[in-house]
Every structure is written in structure tokens, then in C-alpha cells.
C-alpha positions in Angstrom: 0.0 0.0 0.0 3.0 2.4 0.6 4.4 1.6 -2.6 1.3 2.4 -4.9 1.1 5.8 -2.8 4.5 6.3 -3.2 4.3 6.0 -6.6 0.9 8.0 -7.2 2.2 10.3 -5.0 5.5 10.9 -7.6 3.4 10.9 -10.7 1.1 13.7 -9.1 4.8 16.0 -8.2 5.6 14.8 -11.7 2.7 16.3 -13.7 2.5 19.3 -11.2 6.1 20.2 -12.3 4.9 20.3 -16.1 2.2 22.4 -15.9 4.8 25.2 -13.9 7.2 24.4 -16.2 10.2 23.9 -13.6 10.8 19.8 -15.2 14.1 21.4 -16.5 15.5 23.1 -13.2 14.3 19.3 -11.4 15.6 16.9 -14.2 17.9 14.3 -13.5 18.7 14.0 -17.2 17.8 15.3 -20.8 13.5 14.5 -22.7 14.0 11.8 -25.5 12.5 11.8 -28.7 12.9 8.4 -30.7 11.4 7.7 -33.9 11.5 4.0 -35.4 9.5 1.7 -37.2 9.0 3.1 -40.3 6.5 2.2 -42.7 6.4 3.0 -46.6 3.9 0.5 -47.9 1.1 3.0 -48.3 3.1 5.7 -49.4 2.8 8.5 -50.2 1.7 7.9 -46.7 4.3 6.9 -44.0 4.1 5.6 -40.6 6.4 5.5 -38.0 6.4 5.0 -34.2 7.2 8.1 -32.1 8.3 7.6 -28.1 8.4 10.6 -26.2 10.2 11.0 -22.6 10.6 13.6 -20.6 13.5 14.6 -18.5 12.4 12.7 -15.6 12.5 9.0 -18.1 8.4 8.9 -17.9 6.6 9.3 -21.1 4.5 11.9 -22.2 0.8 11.7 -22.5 -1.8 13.6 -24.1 0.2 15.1 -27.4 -2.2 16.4 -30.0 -0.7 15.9 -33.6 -0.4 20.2 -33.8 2.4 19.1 -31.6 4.6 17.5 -33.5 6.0 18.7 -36.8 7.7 15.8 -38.8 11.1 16.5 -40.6 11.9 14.6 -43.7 15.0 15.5 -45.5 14.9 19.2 -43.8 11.8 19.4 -45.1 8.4 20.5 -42.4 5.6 18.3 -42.8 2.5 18.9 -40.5 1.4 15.4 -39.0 -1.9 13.8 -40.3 -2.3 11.9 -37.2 -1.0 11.2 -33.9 -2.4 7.9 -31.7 -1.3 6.6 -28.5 -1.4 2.8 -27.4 -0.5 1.0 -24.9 0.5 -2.0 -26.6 2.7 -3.3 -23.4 6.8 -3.6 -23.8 9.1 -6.6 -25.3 12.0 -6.5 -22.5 14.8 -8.4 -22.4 17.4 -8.9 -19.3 20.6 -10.1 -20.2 23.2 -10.8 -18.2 26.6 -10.5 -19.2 28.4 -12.2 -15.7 32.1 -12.4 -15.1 34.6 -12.3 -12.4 33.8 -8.6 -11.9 30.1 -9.7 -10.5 31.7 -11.3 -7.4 33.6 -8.2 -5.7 32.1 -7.1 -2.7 31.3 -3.5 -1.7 32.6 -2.3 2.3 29.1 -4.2 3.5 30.4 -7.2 2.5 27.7 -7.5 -0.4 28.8 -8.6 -4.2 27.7 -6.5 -7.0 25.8 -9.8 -8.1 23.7 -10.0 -5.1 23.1 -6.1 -5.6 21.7 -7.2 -9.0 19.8 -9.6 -8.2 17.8 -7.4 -5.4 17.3 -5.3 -7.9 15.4 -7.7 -9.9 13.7 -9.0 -6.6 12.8 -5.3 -6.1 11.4 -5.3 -9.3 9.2 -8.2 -8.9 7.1 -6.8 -6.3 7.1 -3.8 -7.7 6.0 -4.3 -11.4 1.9 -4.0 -12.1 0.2 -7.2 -13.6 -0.5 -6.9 -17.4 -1.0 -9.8 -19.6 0.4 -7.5 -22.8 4.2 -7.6 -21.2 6.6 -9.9 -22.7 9.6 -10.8 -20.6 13.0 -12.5 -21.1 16.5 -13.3 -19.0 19.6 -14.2 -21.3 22.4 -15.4 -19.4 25.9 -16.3 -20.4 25.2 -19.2 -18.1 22.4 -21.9 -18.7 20.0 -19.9 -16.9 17.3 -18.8 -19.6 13.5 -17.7 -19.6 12.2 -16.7 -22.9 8.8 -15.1 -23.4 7.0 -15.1 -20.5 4.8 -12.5 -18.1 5.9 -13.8 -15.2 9.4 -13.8 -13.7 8.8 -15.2 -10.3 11.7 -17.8 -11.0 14.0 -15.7 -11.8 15.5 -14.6 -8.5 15.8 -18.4 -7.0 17.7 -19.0 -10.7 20.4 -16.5 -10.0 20.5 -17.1 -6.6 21.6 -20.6 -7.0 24.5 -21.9 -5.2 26.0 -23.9 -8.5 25.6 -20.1 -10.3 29.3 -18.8 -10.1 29.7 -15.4 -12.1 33.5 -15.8 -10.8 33.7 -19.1 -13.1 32.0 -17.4 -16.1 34.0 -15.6 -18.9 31.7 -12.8 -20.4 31.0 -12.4 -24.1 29.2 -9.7 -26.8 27.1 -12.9 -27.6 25.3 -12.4 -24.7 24.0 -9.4 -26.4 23.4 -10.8 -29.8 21.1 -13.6 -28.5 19.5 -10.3 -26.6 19.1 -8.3 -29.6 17.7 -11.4 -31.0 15.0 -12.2 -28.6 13.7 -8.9 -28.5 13.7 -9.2 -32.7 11.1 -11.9 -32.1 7.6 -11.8 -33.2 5.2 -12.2 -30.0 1.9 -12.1 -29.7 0.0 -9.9 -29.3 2.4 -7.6 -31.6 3.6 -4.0 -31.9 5.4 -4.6 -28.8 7.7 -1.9 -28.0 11.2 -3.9 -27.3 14.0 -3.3 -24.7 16.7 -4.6 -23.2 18.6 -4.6 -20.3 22.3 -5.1 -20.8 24.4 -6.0 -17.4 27.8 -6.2 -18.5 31.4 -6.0 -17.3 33.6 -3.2 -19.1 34.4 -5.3 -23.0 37.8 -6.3 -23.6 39.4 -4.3 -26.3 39.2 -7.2 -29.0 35.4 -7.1 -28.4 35.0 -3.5 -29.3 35.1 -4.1 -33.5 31.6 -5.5 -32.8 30.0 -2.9 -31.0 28.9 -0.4 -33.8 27.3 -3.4 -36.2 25.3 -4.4 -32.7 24.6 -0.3 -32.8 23.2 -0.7 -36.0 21.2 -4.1 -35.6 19.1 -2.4 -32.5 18.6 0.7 -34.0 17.4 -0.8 -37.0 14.5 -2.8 -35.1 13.7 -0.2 -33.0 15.2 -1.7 -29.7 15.9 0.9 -27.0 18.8 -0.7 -24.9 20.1 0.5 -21.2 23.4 -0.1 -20.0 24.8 -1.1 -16.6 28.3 -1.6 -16.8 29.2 -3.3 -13.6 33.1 -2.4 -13.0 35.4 -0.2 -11.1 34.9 4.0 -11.5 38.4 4.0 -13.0 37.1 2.1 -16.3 33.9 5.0 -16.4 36.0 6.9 -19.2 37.6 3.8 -21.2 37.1 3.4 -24.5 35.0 0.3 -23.7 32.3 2.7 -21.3 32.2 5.3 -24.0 31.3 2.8 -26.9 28.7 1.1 -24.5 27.6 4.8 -23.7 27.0 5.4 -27.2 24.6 2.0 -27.7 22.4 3.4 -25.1 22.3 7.0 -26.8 22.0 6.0 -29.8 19.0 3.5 -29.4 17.4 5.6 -26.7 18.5 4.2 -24.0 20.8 5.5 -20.6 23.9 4.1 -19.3 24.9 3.8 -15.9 28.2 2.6 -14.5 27.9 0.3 -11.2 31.5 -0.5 -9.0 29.1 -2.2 -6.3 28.1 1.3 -3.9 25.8 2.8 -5.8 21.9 2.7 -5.7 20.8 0.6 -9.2 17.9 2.4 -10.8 14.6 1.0 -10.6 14.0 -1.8 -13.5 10.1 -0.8 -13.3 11.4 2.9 -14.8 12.7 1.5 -17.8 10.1 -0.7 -18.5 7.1 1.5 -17.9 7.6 4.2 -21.0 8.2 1.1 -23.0 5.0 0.2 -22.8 3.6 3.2 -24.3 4.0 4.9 -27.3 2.6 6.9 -30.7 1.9 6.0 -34.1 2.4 8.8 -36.1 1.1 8.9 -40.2 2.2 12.0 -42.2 1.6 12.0 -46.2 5.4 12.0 -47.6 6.9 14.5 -50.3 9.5 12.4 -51.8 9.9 12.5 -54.9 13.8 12.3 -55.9 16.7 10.6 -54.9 16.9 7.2 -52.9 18.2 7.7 -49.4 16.1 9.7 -47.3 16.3 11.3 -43.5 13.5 11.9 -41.1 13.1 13.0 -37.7 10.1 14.1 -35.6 10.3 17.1 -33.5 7.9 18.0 -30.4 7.6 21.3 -30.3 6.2 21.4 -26.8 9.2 20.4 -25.3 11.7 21.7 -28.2 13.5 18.4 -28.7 14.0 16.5 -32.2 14.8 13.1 -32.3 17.8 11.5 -34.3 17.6 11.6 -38.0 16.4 7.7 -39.1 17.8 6.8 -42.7 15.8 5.0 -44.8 15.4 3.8 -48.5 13.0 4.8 -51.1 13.1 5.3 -54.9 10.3 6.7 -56.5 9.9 6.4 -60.3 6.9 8.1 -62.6 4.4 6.4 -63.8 4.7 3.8 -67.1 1.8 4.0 -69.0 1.3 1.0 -71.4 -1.2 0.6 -74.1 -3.3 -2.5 -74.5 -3.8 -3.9 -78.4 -3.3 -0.8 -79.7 -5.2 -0.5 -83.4 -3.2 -1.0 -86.2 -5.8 0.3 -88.8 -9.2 1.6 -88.0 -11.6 1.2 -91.9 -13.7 3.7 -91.6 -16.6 2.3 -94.3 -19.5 4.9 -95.4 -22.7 3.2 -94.6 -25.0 4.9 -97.2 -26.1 3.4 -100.3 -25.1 4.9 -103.7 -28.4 6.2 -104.8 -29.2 8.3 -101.2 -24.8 9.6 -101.1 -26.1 12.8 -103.0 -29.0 13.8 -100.9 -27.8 12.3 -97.5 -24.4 13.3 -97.4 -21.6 10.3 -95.5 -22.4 8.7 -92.8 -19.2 6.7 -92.1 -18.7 4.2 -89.3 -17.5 3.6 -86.7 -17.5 6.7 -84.8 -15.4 6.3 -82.4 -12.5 3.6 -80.6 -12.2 2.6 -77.5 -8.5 2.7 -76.3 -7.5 0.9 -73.1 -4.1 1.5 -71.4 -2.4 0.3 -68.4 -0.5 2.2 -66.0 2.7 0.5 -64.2 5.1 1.6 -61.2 8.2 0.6 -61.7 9.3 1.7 -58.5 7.2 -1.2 -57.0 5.3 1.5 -55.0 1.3 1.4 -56.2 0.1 4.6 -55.6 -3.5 6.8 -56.8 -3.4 8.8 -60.1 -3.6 12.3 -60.7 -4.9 12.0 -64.2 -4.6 10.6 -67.6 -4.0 12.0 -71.1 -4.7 11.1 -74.7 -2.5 12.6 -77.3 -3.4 12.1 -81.2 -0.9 13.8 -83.5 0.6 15.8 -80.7 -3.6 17.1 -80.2 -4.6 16.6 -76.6 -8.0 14.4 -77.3 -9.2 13.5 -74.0 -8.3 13.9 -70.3 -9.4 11.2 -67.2 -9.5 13.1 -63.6 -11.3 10.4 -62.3 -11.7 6.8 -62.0 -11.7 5.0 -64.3 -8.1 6.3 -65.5 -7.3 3.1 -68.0 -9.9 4.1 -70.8 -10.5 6.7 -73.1 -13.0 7.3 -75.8 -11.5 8.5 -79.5 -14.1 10.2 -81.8 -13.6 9.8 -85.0 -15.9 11.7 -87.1 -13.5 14.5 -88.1 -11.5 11.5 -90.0 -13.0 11.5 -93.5 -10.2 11.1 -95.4 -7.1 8.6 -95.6 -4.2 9.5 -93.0 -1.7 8.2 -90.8 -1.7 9.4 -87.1 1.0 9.4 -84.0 -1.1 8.6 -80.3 0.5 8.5 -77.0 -0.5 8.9 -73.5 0.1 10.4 -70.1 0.0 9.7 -66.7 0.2 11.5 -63.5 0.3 10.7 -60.0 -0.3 12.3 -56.7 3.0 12.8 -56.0 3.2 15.2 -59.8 5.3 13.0 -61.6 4.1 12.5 -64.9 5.1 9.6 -67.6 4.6 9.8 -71.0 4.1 6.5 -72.9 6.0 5.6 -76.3 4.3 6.9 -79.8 1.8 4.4 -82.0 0.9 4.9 -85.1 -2.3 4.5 -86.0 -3.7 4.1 -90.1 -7.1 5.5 -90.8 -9.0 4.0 -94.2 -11.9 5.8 -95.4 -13.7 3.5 -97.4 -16.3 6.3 -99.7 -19.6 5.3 -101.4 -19.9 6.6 -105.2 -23.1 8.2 -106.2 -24.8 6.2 -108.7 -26.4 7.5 -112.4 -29.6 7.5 -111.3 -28.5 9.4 -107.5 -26.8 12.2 -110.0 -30.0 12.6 -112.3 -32.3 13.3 -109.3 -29.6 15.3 -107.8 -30.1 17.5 -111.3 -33.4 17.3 -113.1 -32.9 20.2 -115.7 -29.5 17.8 -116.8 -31.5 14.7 -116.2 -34.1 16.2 -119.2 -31.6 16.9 -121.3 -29.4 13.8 -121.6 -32.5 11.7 -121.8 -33.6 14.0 -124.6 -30.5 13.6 -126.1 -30.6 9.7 -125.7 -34.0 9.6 -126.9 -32.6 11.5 -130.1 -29.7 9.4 -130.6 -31.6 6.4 -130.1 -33.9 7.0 -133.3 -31.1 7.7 -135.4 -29.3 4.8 -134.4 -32.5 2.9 -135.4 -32.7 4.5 -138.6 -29.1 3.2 -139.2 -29.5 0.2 -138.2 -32.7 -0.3 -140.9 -31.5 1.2 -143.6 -33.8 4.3 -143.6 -30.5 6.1 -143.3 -27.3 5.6 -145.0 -24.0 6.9 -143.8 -22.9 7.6 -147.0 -26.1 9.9 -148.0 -24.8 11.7 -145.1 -23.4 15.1 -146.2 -24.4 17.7 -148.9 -27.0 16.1 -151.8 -26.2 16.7 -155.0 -28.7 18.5 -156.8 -31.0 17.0 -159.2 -31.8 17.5 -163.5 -35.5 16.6 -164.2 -33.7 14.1 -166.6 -32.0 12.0 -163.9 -35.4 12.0 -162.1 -37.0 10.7 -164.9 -34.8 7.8 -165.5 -34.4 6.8 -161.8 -38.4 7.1 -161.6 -38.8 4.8 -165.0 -35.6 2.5 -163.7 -37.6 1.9 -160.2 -40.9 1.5 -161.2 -42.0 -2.2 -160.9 -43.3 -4.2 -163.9 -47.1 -4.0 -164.6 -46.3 -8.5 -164.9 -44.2 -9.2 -161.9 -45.8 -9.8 -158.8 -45.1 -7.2 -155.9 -43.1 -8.4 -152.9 -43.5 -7.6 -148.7 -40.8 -4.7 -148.2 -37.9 -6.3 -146.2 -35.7 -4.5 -143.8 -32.4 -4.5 -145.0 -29.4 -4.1 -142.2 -25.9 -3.0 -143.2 -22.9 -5.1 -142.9 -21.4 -2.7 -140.7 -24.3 -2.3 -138.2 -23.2 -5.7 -137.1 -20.5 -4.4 -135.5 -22.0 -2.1 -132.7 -21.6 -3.6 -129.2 -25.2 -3.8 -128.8 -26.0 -5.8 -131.8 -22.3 -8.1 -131.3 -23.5 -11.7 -129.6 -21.9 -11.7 -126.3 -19.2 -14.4 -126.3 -19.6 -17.0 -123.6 -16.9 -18.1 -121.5 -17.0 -22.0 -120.5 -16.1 -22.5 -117.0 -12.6 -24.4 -117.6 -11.0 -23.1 -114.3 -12.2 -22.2 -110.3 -11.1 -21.4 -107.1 -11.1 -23.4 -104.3 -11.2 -21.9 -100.7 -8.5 -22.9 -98.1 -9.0 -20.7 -95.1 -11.9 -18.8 -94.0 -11.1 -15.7 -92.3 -13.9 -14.4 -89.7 -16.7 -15.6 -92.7 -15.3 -13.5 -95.2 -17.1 -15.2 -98.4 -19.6 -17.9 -97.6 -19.0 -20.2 -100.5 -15.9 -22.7 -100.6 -15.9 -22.7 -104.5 -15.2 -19.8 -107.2 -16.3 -20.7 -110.8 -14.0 -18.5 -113.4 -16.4 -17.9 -116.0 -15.7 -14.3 -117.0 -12.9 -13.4 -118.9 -12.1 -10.7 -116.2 -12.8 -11.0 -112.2 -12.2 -8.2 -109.8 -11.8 -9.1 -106.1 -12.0 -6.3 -103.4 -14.3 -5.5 -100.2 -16.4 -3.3 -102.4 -19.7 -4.7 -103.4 -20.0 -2.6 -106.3 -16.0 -2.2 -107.4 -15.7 -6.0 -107.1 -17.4 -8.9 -108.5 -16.1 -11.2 -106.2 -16.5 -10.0 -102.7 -14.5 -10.3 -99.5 -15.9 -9.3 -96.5 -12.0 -8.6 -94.5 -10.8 -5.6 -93.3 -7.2 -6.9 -95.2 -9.0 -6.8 -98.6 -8.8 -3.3 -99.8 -12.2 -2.1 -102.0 -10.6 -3.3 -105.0 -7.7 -5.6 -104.5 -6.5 -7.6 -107.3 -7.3 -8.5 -111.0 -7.8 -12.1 -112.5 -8.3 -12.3 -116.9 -7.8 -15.2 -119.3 -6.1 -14.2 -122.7 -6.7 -15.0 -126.0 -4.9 -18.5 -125.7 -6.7 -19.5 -122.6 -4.1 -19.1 -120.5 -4.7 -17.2 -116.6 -3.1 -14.0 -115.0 -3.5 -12.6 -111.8 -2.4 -8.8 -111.4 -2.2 -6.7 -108.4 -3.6 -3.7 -107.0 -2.6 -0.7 -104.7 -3.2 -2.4 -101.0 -1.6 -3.0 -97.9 -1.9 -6.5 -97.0 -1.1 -7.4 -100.4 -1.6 -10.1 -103.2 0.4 -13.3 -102.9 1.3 -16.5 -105.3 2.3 -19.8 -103.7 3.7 -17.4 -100.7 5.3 -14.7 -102.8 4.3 -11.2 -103.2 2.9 -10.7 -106.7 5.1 -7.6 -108.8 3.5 -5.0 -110.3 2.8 -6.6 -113.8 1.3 -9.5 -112.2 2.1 -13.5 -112.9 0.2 -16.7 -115.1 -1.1 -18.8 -112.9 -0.4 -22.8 -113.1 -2.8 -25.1 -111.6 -2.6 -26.0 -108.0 -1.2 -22.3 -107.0 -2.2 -20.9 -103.9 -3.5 -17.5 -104.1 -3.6 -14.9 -100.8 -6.0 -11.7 -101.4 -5.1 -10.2 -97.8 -5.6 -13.1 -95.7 -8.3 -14.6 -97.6 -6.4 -17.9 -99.4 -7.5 -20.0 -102.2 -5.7 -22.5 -104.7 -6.2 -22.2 -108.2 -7.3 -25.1 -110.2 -8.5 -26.3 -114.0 -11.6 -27.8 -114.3 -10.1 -29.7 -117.5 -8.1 -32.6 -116.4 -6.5 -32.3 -119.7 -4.8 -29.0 -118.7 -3.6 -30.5 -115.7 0.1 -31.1 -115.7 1.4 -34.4 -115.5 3.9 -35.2 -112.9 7.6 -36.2 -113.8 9.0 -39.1 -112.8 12.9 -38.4 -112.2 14.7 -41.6 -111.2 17.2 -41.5 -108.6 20.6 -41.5 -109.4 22.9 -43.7 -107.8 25.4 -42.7 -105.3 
């Protein structure tokens, strides 16, 4: 009952001496301000733990995140926010013992016997909490790893067969400390500690001192120091280095020769078990080693800088299937292009992108951009960010176009993506006759009138009423000339008159109209090998036309295609005069191949079994005759 007034009763003077602001005049040593655990996962935002002491050892409670002003590379950032937990305290005891542990102080008591009252003293004092984790490493056999309750522990190092005199100590003692506290217990976020009773190191130990520095700093271990040995070793090399592992992990170090009062264990445990998580939204954005500190401006401390690594990279936007060619195919029908105007399809393309870090660190986007010929097309300042829409109704005319994109993070770096280039095919419709003479009536009337007109003197020709050769100036005529051509054509009174007969000239035979059209016998086809997204739906091509056109075209093309690699009109097959096949090319992209080979410009004869490529669509030539087929050669083998 003493002891908890006691100790209410120095929290009370404690608090009392804040609010007057006399803790500096009263302090037995110098506020702490450590900063560990740092967390970059959700960066931009950062986390790190923050314990705050006050001159006195005892942490401070009750700081508002206004107080504290975060300091990364030099650089002021206001904290977002500031929680306190008391997530209980990792502490480790480790005993270093030696010869030094046995010399006895004028009252006849050893310095081990002082230490282990001190641990006794502890005992009773220490509150009950499930949350604390404790541990005693010993350069003996005595060992208790992760337990809340150390009621053993004094009866252990009390024991008769325990001889610090007999024991030579080691640094290992404080790696399997360092380790311990390292361990994961649960529950976690433990804050860990040690407590490091040592003799002063030999000087061959000293080389491992500042990596055992480094280790506890870097898992946020705060270690004390009691070096048990004589005053005359306080300002040896070997008390300064173990002077600067407490400092620099946040601990204090304290020099025992056997008559002076050890501090109380409980102390050094206590602000262990509480401390802050502290969030603040980073401004990195160069470079790859980093400094930060934290610095509570209430008490006008800043705790040592805490290095740490991170490289942040711009954004790498990627696209997805870009287009290679967009057909952009007028949809209206030849007789409505005059009076409807285009109406070209599609109108638009989806592009989708995706958006890398190649820093590793995932982090929310500012916005994206969509760039088409060096044109800003479209912008994204909200989710999603990996799609735009392209309109493409301004494109009515072949053309070739650059795209790119942009991307930009919170953090304002911006990457650009590499260029694409894009190939836009406008595929018009031609008006038809008809579409043009309702278009123009007054034109209409007149070429039919003219038609009409020639198409009665062309039947006049044709019967005879009119002969080519009476065209031109007539001759005048003597009443004599009439006479006799009167008396020559008048019929005889005794022959019998005949039905008038149309009579047709030689050479009115030889208009196209009135020329028999010459059939062509099928004596060759096409056979189809590969179907390519249903782009003709028969698997046969009868050649009975002296000329074929193949395209995409339904009225440039007589054989039609339906792929977006056949070009309107793509390629031209005609059979001469000896009955032999040619296939000739036309201007298009994908091409026109023979048996694999890319046809030249004057085209090539075509042999049966050839396989023929308009674009992608393949076929293989063949005769229908068998007798046209060529025979196969029979070359023997010659011996070897």
C-alpha cells in the first residue's frame, strides 16, 4: 500500500512540475524523442512510431498531432495523425556475468547479489499486465524466454551452483539479446528493450559494437546499460562505446563499481510500454536515401535523424492492343450519297491503357492524357483512369496518325508513354447514275432527250432508212436523172409485188449492242483454303468471266471479301486469248500473294494448284479440265 502511494504520489509531483514548467531546473537527465518503425507501404503515406520522454524517463501523454512537426530530408511536414497505445513492452534482461560480479562493496555484499535485489525489487514492484513480454539471457544456462511472469527468476540466479567468478563474459550475450527482442510475439507491436548487465568489454570485443549499434537501431530496440566495474574504467574506451549503444537506441547508461543505488528496472520498463503511431503524407519525390526526424515542439526536442530507403519512379503508361488500322466504311447506299451526305462508321474507338510503377510503390493517379498527333484528345481526372474514348468523325479522309499517353500521380510526376501509329481507311460510297439525275433534273431532261434523239437515229441506221454515205451535202438533181431513176424503179405491170424487207448493213453488225456476247465456258475455279472471320460464304469460285475483280467493295468487285485486309478493289484475274490465266495486283496494304510470294506490279500466269492470298483470304487455283492438268515427272534417282 506504501508503494502504490508512493508511486501516485511521484506521478502527481511529476505532472505538477509540467504544468509550472520547472521539469528542466528538477531533471535528472535530458527528454528523448525516438522515432523507429517506419512504414512506406502506403506511401505517399508513411508511418512510424514516435516515443516521447521527458527529462524525468516517464513518457508523455496527451500530445495532440499540432504538436509535433515531422522532418523529412529538412523538409516541415505537419502530421496527419497522432495515436497513443499501450501496446505493453518486449523487454529483455541479459546478463553478461564475469569475475567482476563477485567483488564485494565495504558491507560485504557482491555486485551480483546487488543485482539480483534489484530484480527482486522489481518483482514486487512491477503492475500485472497480460500484454508484457519478458525474457533473462544469461551467459550461463539460466534462460526464460517469453513469459509475463518472472517469479523464477531470483531463486535462478541465486543458486548456489551459479558462479559469475567461473563465467568468462561475451558480446554474444548481447546478440542472443538483440535477438529475442527481434522476435515476433503475440499480441504484436510490442515496443522492445533490453537490459544489458555487462562488465567493461575487452578491447578485441570493441570491433563489434557499432554493427550491434546498427542491428538495435534498426529494429527499434531501445537498450540500457549497466556496466558493472570499477569507476576507474567510467571513461575507457569500452564505457564510451557502450555509452554510445544506449544514446543512440534511446536508451541510458549507468556505471555500477558495487556502492551505488541501481535504478529502478520498473522505470525502464514503464515508458516502454507506451507509445505513438504517427502517419504523415510524404513529399518524396527524388533521390533514394532519405532522412526523417520528428520534433515536439512542446518540449523543443527532435529526435535523431532515421535513414531510410525509397526510390520513386513516374508512372509507365502502357497501351493495351493498340489498333493498327481503323476502316472507316461509309454506310450509305449509292443512290441516297447525294441527298444524305456520308455517314461513315464507326464513330469512335475505345482505347485501353495500363498504368505501371516501376518503383514497385502502387500509388493513386492524378490524371490521364490522350495525345493524337501531338492534339490533346481527351483527359481522365477520375476513376476509371485506364480508358478513353477516341471520336472519330472528323476523320474522312485517308491518313496516318501518331497517339501517346500520359499519366500522372499524386506525388506530380508525370510519364509519358512511347508513340503508336495508328492508319485511318476511309472507305467512300460513289453516287450512282440515277443518285446524279435526281440530284439535277434540268440535266436529267436533257441527256435523256438527247438519248431519246440518238436512239432514233441509231435505229434509222441500223434499218437502212438512213445511210452513212447519203450523209453530207445532196447533190442536186436535173428533171432528166429524175426521170430515169423514176422509170428504172418502177415495178413491172407482170411481176408480182413483194412484202418490203428490212435490209441491215454489214457494218451495223459491228455495234456492241447488236455483237453476240461471247460465252466463256467455266474451264477453271477457285477453291477456298482458309476462311477468315466468314469472309465469303462459299468454298468454290467458278471462273467464267474473262475478267474477275476481287475487293471489299460490293459494287467495285465482283467477287467479294468481306475482311478488313482486302482493300475495295484488291487484285485483278483475266484469261487471254490463248486460254491461259493472269492474276495482277492492285494498290493495297496487306497485299496479293502466289504460292507465298508477293505478286510484282505486272502480275504473274497462274499454273494449276497455285495458292492465291487476297489479304488473308487464301485460295488455290485449279483447272476444271483434267487435260490442262500437268502431268507429274518421274525423275529416277541416281545412284550414289
Amino acid at each position: 500500500m506504501l508503494k502504490l502511494w508512493s508511486r501516485a504520489s511521484t506521478l502527481f509531483l511529476f505532472s505538477l512540475l509540467i504544468l509550472l514548467g520547472f521539469t528542466s531546473a528538477k531533471a535528472d537527465g535530458a527528454a528523448k524523442v525516438v522515432l523507429s518503425q517506419l512504414d512506406t507501404d502506403a506511401f505517399p503515406g508513411i508511418t512510424a512510431r514516435l516515443n516521447v520522454h521527458n527529462n524525468l524517463g516517464y513518457f508523455v501523454h496527451g500530445l495532440e498531432p499540432v504538436d509535433i512537426t515531422i522532418l523529412e530530408n529538412e523538409n516541415a511536414i505537419p502530421v496527419e495523425t497522432l495515436t497513443e497505445v499501450n501496446s505493453g513492452a518486449q523487454f529483455v534482461i541479459a546478463l553478461n556475468m564475469g569475475p567482476s560480479y563477485a567483488i564485494r562493496n565495504q558491507d560485504g555484499i557482491s555486485r551480483h547479489e546487488s543485482i539480483v535485489q534489484a530484480v527482486a525489487d522489481w518483482e514486487d514492484s512491477k503492475p500485472d499486465s497480460e500484454s508484457d513480454d519478458f525474457n533473462l539471457v544469461t551467459n550461463s544456462t539460466v534462460e526464460e524466454i517469453h513469459t509475463a511472469e518472472i517469479t523464477n527468476w531470483v531463486p535462478w540466479l541465486l543458486d548456489e551452483n551459479l558462479t559469475p567468478d567461473s563465467l568468462t563474459p561475451s558480446l554474444d550475450t548481447l546478440v542472443q539479446a538483440i535477438n529475442t527482442a527481434s522476435d515476433p510475439v503475440s499480441p504484436g507491436n510490442l515496443q522492445p528493450g533490453i537490459l544489458f548487465i555487462t562488465p567493461h568489454p575487452v578491447e578485441g570485443e570493441l570491433a563489434a559494437l557499432p554493427s550491434l549499434i546498427s542491428q538495435a537501431k534498426q529494429r527499434g530496440i531501445q537498450v540500457y546499460v549497466w556496466m558493472v566495474s570499477s569507476k576507474a574504467y567510467a571513461n575507457s574506451d569500452s564505457a564510451v562505446q557502450l555509452s554510445q549503444l544506449a544514446s543512440e537506441t534511446g536508451g541510458d547508461f549507468f556505471v555500477f563499481s558495487g556502492d551505488e543505488t541501481l535504478p529502478d528496472i520498473e522505470n525502464l520498463i514503464d515508458p516502454l510500454r507506451y507509445s505513438y503511431w504517427v502517419t504523415y503524407q510524404s513529399q518524396i519525390t527524388t533521390g533514394e536515401n532519405h532522412l526523417v526526424a520528428a520534433r515536439v515542439n512542446t518540449l523543443g526536442i527532435t529526435s535523431p535523424q532515421l535513414p531510410f530507403e525509397l526510390q520513386v519512379l513516374p508512372p509507365n503508361p502502357i497501351f493495351i492492343t493498340p489498333p493498327l488500322k481503323i476502316q472507316r466504311i461509309d454506310q450509305t447506299s449509292s443512290h441516297d450519297i447525294l441527298e444524305r451526305g456520308p455517314d461513315y462508321s464507326p464513330k469512335d474507338e475505345t482505347i485501353q491503357i495500363l498504368i505501371e510503377f516501376p518503383d514497385g510503390i502502387l500509388r493513386l493517379l492524378q490524371q490521364t492524357s490522350f495525345y493524337v498527333d501531338g492534339s490533346l484528345v481527351s483527359t481522365n481526372t477520375s476513376p476509371p483512369f485506364d480508358q478513353f474514348i477516341w471520336p472519330l468523325e472528323d476523320y474522312t479522309a485517308n491518313t496516318t496518325l501518331p497517339i501517346k499517353i500520359e499519366a500522372e500521380d499524386i506525388l506530380g510526376l508525370t510519364g509519358t508513354s512511347i508513340e503508336h501509329n495508328v492508319q485511318i481507311e476511309v472507305i467512300k460510297t460513289l453516287p450512282s447514275i440515277l443518285a446524279v439525275l435526281k440530284q439535277k433534273e434540268a440535266l436529267a431532261a436533257g441527256i435523256l432527250a438527247v438519248l431519246v434523239i440518238g436512239a432514233a437515229f441509231f435505229i434509222l441506221i441500223i434499218t437502212g432508212r438512213i445511210q452513212p454515205r447519203a450523209v453530207g451535202r445532196l447533190r442536186p438533181e436535173t428533171r432528166s436523172n429524175k426521170a430515169k431513176k423514176s422509170s428504172a424503179t418502177q415495178p413491172s405491170t407482170h411481176q408480182r409485188s413483194k412484202p418490203a424487207r428490212i435490209k441491215i448493213p454489214p457494218w451495223g453488225y459491228q455495234l456492241p449492242w447488236r455483237k453476240e456476247q461471247e460465252r466463256v465456258d467455266e474451264t477453271a475455279y477457285l477453291e477456298l483454303i482458309e476462311s477468315v472471320n466468314n469472309a465469303v460464304d462459299q468454298e468454290r469460285i467458278a471462273i467464267t468471266q474473262r475478267e474477275i475483280i476481287f475487293g471489299s467493295h460490293k459494287d467495285l468487285a465482283a467477287v467479294h471479301f468481306a475482311d478488313p485486309s482486302v482493300e475495295a478493289s484488291h487484285a485483278r484475274l483475266y484469261k487471254d486469248q490463248d486460254g491461259h490465266f493472269y492474276l495482277e495486283p492492285k494498290k493495297s496494304i496487306a497485299g496479293t500473294w502466289v504460292n507465298y510470294q508477293l505478286l510484282p506490279p505486272d502480275g504473274v500466269k497462274l499454273k494449276h494448284g497455285d495458292i492465291i492470298h487476297i489479304g488473308r483470304v487464301g485460295m488455290c487455283f485449279k483447272y476444271s479440265d483434267h487435260r490442262q492438268i500437268p502431268k507429274p515427272k518421274v525423275i529416277p534417282l541416281e545412284a550414289s
